[in-house]
C-alpha positions, 0 to 999 in steps of 0.5 A: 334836472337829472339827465339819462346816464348811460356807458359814455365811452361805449355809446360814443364808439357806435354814434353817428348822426342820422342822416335825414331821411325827410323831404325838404318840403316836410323838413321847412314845414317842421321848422315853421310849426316849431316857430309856431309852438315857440310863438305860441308859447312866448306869447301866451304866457307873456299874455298872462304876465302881463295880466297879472302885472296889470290889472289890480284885481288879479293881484292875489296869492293864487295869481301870483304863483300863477303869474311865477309859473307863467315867467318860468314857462315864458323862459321855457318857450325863450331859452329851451324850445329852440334848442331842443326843437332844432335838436329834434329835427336835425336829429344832431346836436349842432351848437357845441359843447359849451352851449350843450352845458349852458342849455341843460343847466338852464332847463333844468333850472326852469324846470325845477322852478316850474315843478315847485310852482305846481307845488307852490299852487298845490300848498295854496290850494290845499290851505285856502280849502281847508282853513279858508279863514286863516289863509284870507287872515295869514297869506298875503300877495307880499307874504307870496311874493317872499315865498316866491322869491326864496323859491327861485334864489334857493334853486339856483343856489342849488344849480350853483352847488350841481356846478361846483361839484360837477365842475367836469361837465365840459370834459364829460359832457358828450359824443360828438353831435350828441348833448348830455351831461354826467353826474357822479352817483351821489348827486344822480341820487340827489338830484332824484330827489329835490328834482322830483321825488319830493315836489312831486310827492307833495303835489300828488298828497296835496291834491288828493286831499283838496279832492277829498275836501273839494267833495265835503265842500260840495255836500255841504253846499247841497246842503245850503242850498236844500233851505232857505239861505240867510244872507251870510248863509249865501256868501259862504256857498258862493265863496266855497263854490268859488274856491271849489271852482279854482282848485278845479281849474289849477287841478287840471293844470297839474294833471296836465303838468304831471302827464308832461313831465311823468314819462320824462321822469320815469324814462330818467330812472329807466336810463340808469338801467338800459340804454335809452335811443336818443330820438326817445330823449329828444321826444320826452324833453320836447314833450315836457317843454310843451307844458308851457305852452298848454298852460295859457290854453287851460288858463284861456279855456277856464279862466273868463278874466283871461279871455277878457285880459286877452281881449283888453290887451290886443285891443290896447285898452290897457294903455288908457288912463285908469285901465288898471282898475278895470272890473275883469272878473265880472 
């Protein structure tokens, strides 16, 4: 969660909030597509929550961390859209210093918590391709939830501890109409890492050897299918297509996720050497907040039991007798 630093006392001496130079016609229309992204947002992923939740067939490992990302984006689009949508528009940080500090420890809290998601989805990925065997063996929807559990307590444990030894966020926290806040050196560096460096370092070495093992997977299919397949011969091709085909799918959503959040990262490290305009910030937060709301539509693109979900739940036939049981993946 670490935030751009900069000369504190010199940048407040030159600040002033920008007046807006837009129409009232394009400033409405920028509040109502903002209600969009948000509507879209809160939405989509409580779509998939309850998905997941609902339907006996999708409770597996792998939807259960999907199921932990779409809660963590769903408090995105609920806790940290409006506030930095409103930030944008009204180029002035308007709900004062308290709010600011609550803000900024709440996305970052969601925000770690979806990067050890995406890393927790990675890990998955890479142990049902390379040991398919020991992961249908050894991991478990309740082994998942544990994992899932000790994920989100460990880092907010961790915010608790940024807190404690941060504990002059109110005093440092920023210029009038502006909205940062201030490590000391040593928990910048800290930050850094449990932050970033190492999730995404584990996402991005993961993936690379689901990719590598993906193409063994598909030669070996190609190899399947070039003779007469016995009956055991045919479940394992379908099962390697299958899993080929999830970590497929949830590598698009971590490319995705890593377009987001990259230039959020790199301008983070770039802002303890130059003076970044807050306008850029404001974009690379709303940038990164908009992963939540991609998500769903990746889910809604590839996934046919969400479309199916999507339409079990508007046309409230989830509510009937037995629903649960539903066959959503045929």
């Amino acid at each position: 969660m670490n935030l751009i630093e900069f000369n504190q006392t010199e940048h407040c001496e030159h600040f002033s909030c920008p007046e807006r130079s837009v129409s009232p016609a394009v400033y409405i229309l920028l509040y109502m597509c903002s209600a969009a992204v948000v509507l879209l947002t809160v939405c989509g992923n409580l779509l998939v929550i309850i998905s997941v939740l609902h339907f006996k067939q999708l409770h597996t490992p792998t939807n259960t961390l999907v199921l932990s990302l779409a809660v963590s984006d769903f408090l995105v689009g609920v806790f940290v859209m409006p506030p930095v949508l409103i930030w944008t528009i009204e180029t002035c940080w308007i709900f004062g210093r308290g709010f600011c500090t609550i803000f900024w420890l709440i996305s970052g809290f969601l925000i770690n918590i979806s990067i050890y998601n995406i890393a927790l989805i990675a890990v998955d990925r890479y142990l049902a391709l390379s040991n398919p065997f020991l992961y249908m063996n050894s991991v478990s929807v309740r082994i998942t939830c544990i994992v899932i559990v000790f994920d989100w307590s460990l880092l907010g444990a961790y915010i608790l501890a940024l807190i404690y030894f941060n504990g002059n966020f109110t005093s440092s926290v920023m210029c009038p109409g502006e909205c940062f806040l201030f490590f000391n050196e040593v928990w910048t560096v800290i930050d850094y890492v449990v932050s970033f460096i190492f999730p995404l370092s584990v996402i991005i070495i993961l993936y690379t050897l689901v990719f590598v093992i993906a193409k063994k997977h598909a030669t070996a299919i190609r190899e399947l299918n070039n003779h007469t397949q016995p009956k055991t011969q045919k479940i394992t091709s379908h099962s390697m297509k299958s899993e080929r085909k999830a970590a497929k799918v949830l590598g698009i959503l971590v490319s995705v996720f890593l377009i987001c959040l990259l230039p959020y990262v790199i301008y983070g490290l770039l802002g303890n050497v130059i003076e970044i305009p807050t306008e850029t910030i404001q974009k690379l937060v709303v940038v990164a907040c908009l992963n939540s709301t991609i998500n769903p539509l990746i889910y809604a693109l590839f996934y046919p039991w969400f479309r199916r979900c999507i339409k079990l739940s508007i046309t409230l036939r989830i509510f009937q007798t037995d629903s649960a049981l539903i066959n959503v993946l045929s």
